[in-house]
SEKOLTI-71956 format. One record per residue (C-alpha): y, z, x. Coordinates in steps of 0.5 Angstrom, whole numbers, plus 500, padded with zeros to 3 digits. Layout:
! residues N
(site (Y,Z,X))
...
This chain:
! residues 633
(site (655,893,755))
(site (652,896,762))
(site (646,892,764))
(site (639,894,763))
(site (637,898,769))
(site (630,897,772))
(site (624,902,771))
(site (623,905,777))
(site (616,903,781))
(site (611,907,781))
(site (609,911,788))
(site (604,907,791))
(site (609,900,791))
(site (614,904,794))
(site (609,903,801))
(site (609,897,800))
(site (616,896,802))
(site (621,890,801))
(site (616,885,805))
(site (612,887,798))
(site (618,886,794))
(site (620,879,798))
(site (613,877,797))
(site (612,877,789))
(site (619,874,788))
(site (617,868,791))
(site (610,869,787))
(site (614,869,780))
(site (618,863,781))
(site (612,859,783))
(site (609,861,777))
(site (616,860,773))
(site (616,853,775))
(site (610,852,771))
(site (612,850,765))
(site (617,846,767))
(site (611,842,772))
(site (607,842,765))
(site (613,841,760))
(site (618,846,756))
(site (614,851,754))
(site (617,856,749))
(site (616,858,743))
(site (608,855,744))
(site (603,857,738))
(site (599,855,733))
(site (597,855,725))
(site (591,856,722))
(site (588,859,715))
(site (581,858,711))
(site (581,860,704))
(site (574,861,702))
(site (570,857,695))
(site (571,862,692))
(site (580,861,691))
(site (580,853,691))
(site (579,848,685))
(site (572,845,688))
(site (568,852,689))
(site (568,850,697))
(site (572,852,703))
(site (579,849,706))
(site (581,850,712))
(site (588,848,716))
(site (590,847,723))
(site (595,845,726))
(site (597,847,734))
(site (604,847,737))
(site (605,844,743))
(site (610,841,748))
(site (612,833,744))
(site (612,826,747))
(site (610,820,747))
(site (605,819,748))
(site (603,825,743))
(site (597,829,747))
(site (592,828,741))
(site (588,822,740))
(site (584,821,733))
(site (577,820,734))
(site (571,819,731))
(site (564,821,733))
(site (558,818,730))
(site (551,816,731))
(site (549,811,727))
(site (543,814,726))
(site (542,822,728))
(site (536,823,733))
(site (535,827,739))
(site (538,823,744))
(site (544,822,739))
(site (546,828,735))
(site (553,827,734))
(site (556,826,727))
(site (564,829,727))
(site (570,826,728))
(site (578,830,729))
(site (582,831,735))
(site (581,829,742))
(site (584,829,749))
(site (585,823,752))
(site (579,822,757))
(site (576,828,754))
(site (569,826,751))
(site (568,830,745))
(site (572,833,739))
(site (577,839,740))
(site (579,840,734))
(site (576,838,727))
(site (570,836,723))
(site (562,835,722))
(site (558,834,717))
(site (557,841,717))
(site (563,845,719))
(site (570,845,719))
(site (574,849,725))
(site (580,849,728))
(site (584,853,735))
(site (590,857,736))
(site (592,860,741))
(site (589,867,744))
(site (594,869,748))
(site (589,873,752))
(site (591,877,758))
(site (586,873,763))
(site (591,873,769))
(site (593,878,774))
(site (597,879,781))
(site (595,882,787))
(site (599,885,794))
(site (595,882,800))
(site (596,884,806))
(site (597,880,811))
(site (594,879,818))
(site (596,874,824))
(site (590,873,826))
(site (589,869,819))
(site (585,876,815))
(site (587,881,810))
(site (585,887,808))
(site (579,890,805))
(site (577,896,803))
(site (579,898,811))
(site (577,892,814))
(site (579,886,815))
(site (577,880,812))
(site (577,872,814))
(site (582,868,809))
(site (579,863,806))
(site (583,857,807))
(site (581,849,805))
(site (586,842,805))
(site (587,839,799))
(site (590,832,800))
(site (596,829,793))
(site (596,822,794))
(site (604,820,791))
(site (604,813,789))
(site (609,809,793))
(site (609,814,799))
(site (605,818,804))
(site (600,823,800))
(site (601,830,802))
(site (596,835,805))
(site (596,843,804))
(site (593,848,806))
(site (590,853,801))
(site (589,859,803))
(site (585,864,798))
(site (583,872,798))
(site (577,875,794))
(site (582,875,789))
(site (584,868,789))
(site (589,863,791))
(site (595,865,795))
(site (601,863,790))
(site (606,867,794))
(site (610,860,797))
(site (607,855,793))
(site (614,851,792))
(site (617,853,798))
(site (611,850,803))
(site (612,847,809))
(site (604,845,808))
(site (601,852,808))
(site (601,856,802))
(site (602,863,805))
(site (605,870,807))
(site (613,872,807))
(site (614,877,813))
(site (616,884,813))
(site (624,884,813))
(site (625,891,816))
(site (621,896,818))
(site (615,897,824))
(site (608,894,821))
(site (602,896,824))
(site (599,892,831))
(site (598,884,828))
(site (601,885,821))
(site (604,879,819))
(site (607,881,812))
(site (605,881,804))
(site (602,875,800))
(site (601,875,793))
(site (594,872,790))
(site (593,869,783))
(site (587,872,780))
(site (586,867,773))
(site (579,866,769))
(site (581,859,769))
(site (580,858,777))
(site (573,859,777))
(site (567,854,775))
(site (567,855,767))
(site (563,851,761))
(site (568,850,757))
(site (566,842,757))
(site (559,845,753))
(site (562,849,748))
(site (566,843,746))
(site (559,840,745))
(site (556,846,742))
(site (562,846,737))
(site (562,839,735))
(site (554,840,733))
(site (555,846,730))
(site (553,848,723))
(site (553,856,722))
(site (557,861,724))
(site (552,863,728))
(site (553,856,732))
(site (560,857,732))
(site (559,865,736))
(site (554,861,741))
(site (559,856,743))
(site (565,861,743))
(site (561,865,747))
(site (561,858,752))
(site (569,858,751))
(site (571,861,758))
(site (578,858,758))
(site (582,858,756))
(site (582,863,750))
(site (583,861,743))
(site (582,864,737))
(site (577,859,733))
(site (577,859,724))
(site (571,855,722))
(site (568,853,714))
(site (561,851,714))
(site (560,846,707))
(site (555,852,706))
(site (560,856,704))
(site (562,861,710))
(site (569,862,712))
(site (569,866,719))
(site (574,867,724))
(site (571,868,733))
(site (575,870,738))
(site (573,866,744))
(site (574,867,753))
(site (572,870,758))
(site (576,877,758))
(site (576,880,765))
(site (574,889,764))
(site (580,892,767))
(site (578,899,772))
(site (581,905,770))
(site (583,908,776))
(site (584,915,777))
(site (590,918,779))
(site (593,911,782))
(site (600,911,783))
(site (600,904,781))
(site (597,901,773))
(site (590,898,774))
(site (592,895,767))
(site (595,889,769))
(site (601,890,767))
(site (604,891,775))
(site (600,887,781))
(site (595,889,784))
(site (593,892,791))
(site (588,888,793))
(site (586,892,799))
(site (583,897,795))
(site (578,895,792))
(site (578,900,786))
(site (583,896,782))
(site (578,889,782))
(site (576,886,775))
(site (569,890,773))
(site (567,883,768))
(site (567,881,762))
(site (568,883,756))
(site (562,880,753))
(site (561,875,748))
(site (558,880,742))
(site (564,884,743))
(site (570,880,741))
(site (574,880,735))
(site (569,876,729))
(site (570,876,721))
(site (565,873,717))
(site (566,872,709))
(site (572,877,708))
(site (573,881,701))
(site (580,877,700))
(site (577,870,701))
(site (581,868,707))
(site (584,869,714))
(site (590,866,718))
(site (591,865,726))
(site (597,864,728))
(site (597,868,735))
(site (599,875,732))
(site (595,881,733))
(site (588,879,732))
(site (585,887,734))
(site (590,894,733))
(site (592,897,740))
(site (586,902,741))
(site (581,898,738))
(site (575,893,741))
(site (576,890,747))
(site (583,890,752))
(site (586,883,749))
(site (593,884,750))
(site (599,886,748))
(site (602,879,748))
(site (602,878,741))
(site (606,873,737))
(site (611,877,733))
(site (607,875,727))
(site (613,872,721))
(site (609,866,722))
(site (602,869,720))
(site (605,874,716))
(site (609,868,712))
(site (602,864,711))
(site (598,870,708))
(site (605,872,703))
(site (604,864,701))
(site (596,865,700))
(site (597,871,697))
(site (603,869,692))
(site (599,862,690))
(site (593,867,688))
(site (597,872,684))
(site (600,867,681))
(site (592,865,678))
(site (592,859,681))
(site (587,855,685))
(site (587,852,693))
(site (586,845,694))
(site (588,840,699))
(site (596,838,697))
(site (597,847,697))
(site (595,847,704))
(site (599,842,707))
(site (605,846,704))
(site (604,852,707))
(site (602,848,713))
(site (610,845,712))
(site (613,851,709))
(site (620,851,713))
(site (624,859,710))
(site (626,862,716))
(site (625,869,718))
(site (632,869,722))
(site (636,869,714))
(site (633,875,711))
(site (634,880,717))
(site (642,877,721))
(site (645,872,714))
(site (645,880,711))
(site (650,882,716))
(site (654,877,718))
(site (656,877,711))
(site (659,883,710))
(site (663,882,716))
(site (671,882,715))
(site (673,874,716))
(site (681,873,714))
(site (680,866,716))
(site (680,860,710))
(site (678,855,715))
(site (672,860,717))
(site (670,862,710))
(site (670,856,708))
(site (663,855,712))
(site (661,863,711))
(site (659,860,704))
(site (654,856,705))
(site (650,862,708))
(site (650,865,702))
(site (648,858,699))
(site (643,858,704))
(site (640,866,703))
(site (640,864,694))
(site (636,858,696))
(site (630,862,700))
(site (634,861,708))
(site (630,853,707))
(site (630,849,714))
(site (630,842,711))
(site (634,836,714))
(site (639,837,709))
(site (641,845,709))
(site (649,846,711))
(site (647,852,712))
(site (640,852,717))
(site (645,847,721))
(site (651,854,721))
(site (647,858,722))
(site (643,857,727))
(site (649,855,731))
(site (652,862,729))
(site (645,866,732))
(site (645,861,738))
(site (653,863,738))
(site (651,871,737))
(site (646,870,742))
(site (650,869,748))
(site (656,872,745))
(site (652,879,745))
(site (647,878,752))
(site (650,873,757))
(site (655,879,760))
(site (649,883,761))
(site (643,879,763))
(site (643,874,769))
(site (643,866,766))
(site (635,866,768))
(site (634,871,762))
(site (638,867,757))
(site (635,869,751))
(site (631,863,748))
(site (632,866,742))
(site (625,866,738))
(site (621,871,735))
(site (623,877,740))
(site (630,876,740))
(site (629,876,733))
(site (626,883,733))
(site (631,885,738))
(site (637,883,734))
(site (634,887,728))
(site (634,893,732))
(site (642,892,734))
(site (644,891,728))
(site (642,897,726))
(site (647,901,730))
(site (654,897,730))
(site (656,901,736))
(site (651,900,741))
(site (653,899,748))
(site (650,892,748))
(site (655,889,743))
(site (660,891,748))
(site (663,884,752))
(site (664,887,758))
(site (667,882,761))
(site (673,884,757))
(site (679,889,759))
(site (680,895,755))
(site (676,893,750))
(site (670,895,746))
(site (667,890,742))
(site (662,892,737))
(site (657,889,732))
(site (662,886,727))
(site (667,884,732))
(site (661,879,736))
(site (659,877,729))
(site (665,876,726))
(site (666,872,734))
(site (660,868,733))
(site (661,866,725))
(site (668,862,729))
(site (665,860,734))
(site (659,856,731))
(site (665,854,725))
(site (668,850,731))
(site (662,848,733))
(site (660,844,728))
(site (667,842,726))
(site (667,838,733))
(site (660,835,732))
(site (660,834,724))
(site (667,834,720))
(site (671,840,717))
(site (668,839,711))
(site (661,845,712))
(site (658,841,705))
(site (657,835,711))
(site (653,839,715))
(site (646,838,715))
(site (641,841,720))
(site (637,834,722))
(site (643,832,725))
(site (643,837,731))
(site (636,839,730))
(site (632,833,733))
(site (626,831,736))
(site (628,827,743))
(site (621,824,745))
(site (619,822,752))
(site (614,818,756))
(site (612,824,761))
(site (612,818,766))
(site (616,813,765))
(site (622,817,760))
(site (625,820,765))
(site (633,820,767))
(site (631,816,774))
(site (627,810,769))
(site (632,803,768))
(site (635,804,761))
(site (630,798,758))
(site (624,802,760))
(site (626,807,757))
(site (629,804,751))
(site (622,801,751))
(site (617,807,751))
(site (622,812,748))
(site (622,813,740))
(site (629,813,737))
(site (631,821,736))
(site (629,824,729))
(site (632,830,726))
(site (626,834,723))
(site (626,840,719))
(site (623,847,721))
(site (625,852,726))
(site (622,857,731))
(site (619,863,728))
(site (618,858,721))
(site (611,856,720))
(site (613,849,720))
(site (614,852,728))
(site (620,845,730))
(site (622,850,736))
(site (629,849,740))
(site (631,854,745))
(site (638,857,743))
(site (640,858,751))
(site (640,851,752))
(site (646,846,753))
(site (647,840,753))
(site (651,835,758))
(site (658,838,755))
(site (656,845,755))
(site (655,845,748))
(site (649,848,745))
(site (643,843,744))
(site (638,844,739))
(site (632,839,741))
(site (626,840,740))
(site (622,843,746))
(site (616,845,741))
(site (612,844,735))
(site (606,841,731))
(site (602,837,735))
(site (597,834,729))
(site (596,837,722))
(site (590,836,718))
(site (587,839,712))
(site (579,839,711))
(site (576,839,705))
(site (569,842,705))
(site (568,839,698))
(site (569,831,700))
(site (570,830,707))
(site (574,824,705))
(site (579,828,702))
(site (582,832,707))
(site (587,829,712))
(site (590,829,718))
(site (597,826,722))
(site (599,826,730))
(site (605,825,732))
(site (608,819,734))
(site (601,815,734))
(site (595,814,735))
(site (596,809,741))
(site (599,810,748))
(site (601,803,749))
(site (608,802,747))
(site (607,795,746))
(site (602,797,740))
(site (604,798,733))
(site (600,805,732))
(site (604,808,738))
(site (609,811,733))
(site (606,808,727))
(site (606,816,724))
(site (612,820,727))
(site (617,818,721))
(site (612,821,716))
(site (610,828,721))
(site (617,829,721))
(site (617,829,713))
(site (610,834,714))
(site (606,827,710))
(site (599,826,713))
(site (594,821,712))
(site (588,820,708))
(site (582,822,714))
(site (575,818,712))
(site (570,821,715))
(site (563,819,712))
(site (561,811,714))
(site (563,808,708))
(site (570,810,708))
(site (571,809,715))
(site (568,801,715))
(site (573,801,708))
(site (579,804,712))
(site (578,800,718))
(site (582,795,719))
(site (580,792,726))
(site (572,793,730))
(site (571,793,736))
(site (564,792,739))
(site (561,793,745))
(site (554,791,748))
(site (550,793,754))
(site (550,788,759))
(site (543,784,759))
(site (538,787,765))
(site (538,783,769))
């Protein structure tokens, strides 16, 4: 299949010229290296769901909560508990949940009074612009030149010399244009070709992001953490710059509510601009024009308060329809997770049943995949006159009989995910550059569906063969034989064999000491063993791989690279009833018992028992720790 061909530029970046062009490549690939700085990052997103008294046996809210991040060891949650021994104005806290290490408050969890959770927004808080560039050390503005502004910044490298850049930064923010590239100044590309103006020096690209400038986020974990209304959650949204989360809260009054949260930049609409002023294209940052124009405020993001059906879910798909409200983004999870959530509450409704703690971790845990349904259909009814290949063909359809069920024993989940990352690279990789690889989840999904609506589309076709014109049943009835020999290699002839925990694991390991270049006994010491875990991208129980990932023999490799960070359920009713679990523990030590004292029964999607209130703490408590303020002296 012929390559898809870029769109073509609007007029204005035209004018710009290959300089321009030079200058956003290497901007976009400083920013594509941050989620390998930061960790694997693929598929990242979030549950969350309330249902409201009026669906549960107690008569009082539930809510449910569980991010999906990057996994190591240690994990990024630390449980923690927060209460004064007597509430007063100088100590107000009475709330316990999930927390940073270092962080001195609760980013997730609850209080005396409510309960609240956190996913993913996904809003659109970051844009480029093209700047440009003077010897003298300016750049352009409005006409006039304007000094850069430029500070040192000095990394200090353990075991070596530290390393000092210069930052050099526009109105619009830092120059990102040769971040990794820096002989010491992040700064300017030059113009390839062509006549620049008198003292022109070339094209940067500076990075606009509400995170880089001075927030309050700190405050409104505080001001959630003392929170008892829905009018206290607003208040604290409100303080929530960055980064944006959608917030769903349960009060032990009765509210359920929903709050979206961030500092939202207002985008100008340019009149006749040759290029969009919408984000979606960098900016000319010499024209004024196109600067952000505020922010969205506070009283003007999406919020819900007690909906007529009794209950919400945030699992980062839309939260506003396109046209309406504010410009959040277009961004959006593709939404099977969300819309799998709301089937499940809404089966367990019509069903005349009642909502408590155990229902909430299964939808929380429920691993169906989205995939079966819309691919299993037609690989199927693809002609295989092979015994040894229909051999494993049958465990799709007992996969598809059983509801496409990702769990650690499933031959099926096991063949088919081999099938669609064999589908994926038999129907792209003649098309697309090694850097665009289809990872896989939920988009590729969508795309998937779309082809194999039309068997004859060019995409199908392999080009790298003579004469030939592949279609949709021949690169399917490809995959199925390959994904068979696949397996056969890896897991025996026998299909019934198979089971998708044995390719599907998670492969902890410390951020610091885990790595390649670490002596073996380190790492055998701060690495847990790898641990088959069910669950899938896309699934609710969101256990993400990347389907263009190879391992060392070139064979694909399905380790997870995302998943649920911590679960936990509060029970609005009796606190002391909800639950929570964070992988691997709750220690960083390796030496300690807790540094994976939970991994085993996260990856079967078990919790524990959360004691919130004094009595249960002390009776849960296995050890104490006291400490005094020193004698004044």
């Amino acid at each position: 299949a012929p390559a898809a061909s870029p769109g073509t530029a609007p007029a204005g970046l035209a004018e710009a010229g290959r300089g321009a062009t030079v200058a956003l490549a290497h901007a976009a690939s400083a920013l594509n290296a941050v989620p390998t700085l930061l960790g694997e990052g693929a598929n990242i997103g979030s549950n969350s769901f309330v249902v409201s008294g009026q669906h549960t046996a107690s008569g009082k809210p539930l809510l449910a909560n569980d991010p999906h991040l990057s996994l190591s060891a240690p994990g990024v949650w630390y449980q923690v508990g927060l209460h004064c021994t007597a509430k007063r104005p100088d100590c107000t806290f009475d709330v316990a949940g999930f927390s940073f290490s270092g962080m001195p408050g609760i980013v997730i969890g609850q209080n005396a009074d409510l309960a609240w959770g956190l996913t993913n927004q996904g809003t659109d808080v970051m844009d480029l612009t093209l700047e440009r560039i003077y010897e003298d050390g300016t750049y352009l503005r409005d006409g006039a030149r304007v000094p850069l502004e430029q500070r040192r910044e000095t990394i200090d490298v353990n075991g070596g010399d530290p390393v000092t850049l210069t930052v050099s930064s526009t109105a619009h923010g830092p120059i990102v244009s040769e971040v990794l590239p820096s002989t010491g100044v992040a700064g300017t590309v030059p113009v390839p070709e062509g006549a620049p103006p008198a003292g022109f020096s070339g094209y940067a690209v500076a990075l606009q992001w509400t995170a880089l400038t001075p927030g309050r986020t700190a405050e409104a974990v505080f001001a959630l953490n003392r929170a008892a209304t829905p009018e206290d959650v607003a208040a604290a949204a409100a303080l929530l710059e960055a980064p944006a989360q959608n917030i769903l809260y349960a009060t032990a009054r009765g509210d359920i509510g929903y709050q979206s949260s961030g500092r939202t930049p207002v985008r100008a609409a340019v009149p006749g601009a040759p290029v969009p002023s919408d984000g979606s294209w960098p900016r000319p940052g010499w024209d004024s024009r196109y600067d952000w124009q505020g922010f969205v405020a506070p009283q003007d993001m999406p919020a819900v308060r007690n909906p007529a059906a009794g209950f919400i879910v945030a699992a980062n798909q839309a939260v506003t329809a396109a046209g309406q409200g504010p410009f959040l983004t277009t961004d959006w999870d593709e939404g099977y997770r969300a819309g799998r959530i709301r089937q499940l509450i809404e089966q367990r409704l019509d069903e005349g049943k009642r909502f408590d703690v155990p229902a909430m971790n299964t939808i929380m845990t429920d691993d169906a995949s989205p995939f079966g349904p819309v691919v299993v259909p037609a690989l199927l009814q693809v002609d295989v006159d092979d015994d040894f290949v229909a051999q494993a063909v049958d465990e799709l359809r007992s996969w598809s009989a059983e509801g496409f069920p990702t769990n650690t024993d499933s031959p099926g989940a096991a063949y088919f995910n081999a099938v669609w990352s064999a589908l994926l690279q038999l129907t792209f990789a003649d098309d697309l550059p090694a850097s665009q690889a289809p990872d896989g989840g939920a988009r590729w999904l969508r795309v998937v569906q779309l082809l194999l609506e039309d068997p004859q589309n060019p995409w199908w076709d392999d080009r790298t063969t003579v004469n030939v014109v592949e279609g949709r049943d021949e690169i399917l009835r490809q995959a199925l034989v390959s994904a068979r020999h696949q397996l056969t290699n890896s897991m025996g002839k026998n299909p019934k064999d198979w089971t998708w925990g044995h390719v599907h694991q998670l492969r902890l390991q410390h951020p610091v000491l885990g790595g390649a270049t670490v002596p073996e006994p380190v790492r055998r010491l701060v690495n847990p063993a790898p641990i088959g875990v069910p669950g899938g991208s896309a699934v609710v129980n969101a256990m993400s791989y990347n389907a263009a990932a190879r391992d060392e023999l070139g064979r694909p490799d399905f380790s997870v690279t995302a998943g649920p960070s911590m679960r936990m359920v509060v029970d609005l009713a009796d606190r002391d009833a909800s639950t929570w679990v964070a992988g691997p523990g709750n220690s960083g030590h390796p030496g300690s018992p807790h540094y994976t004292d939970q991994l085993r029964a996260w990856a079967r999607g078990e919790t524990f028992p959360w004691a919130f209130s004094r009595d249960a703490v002390e009776q849960a408590g296995t050890e104490t720790l006291t400490l005094e303020p020193a004698e004044d002296r």
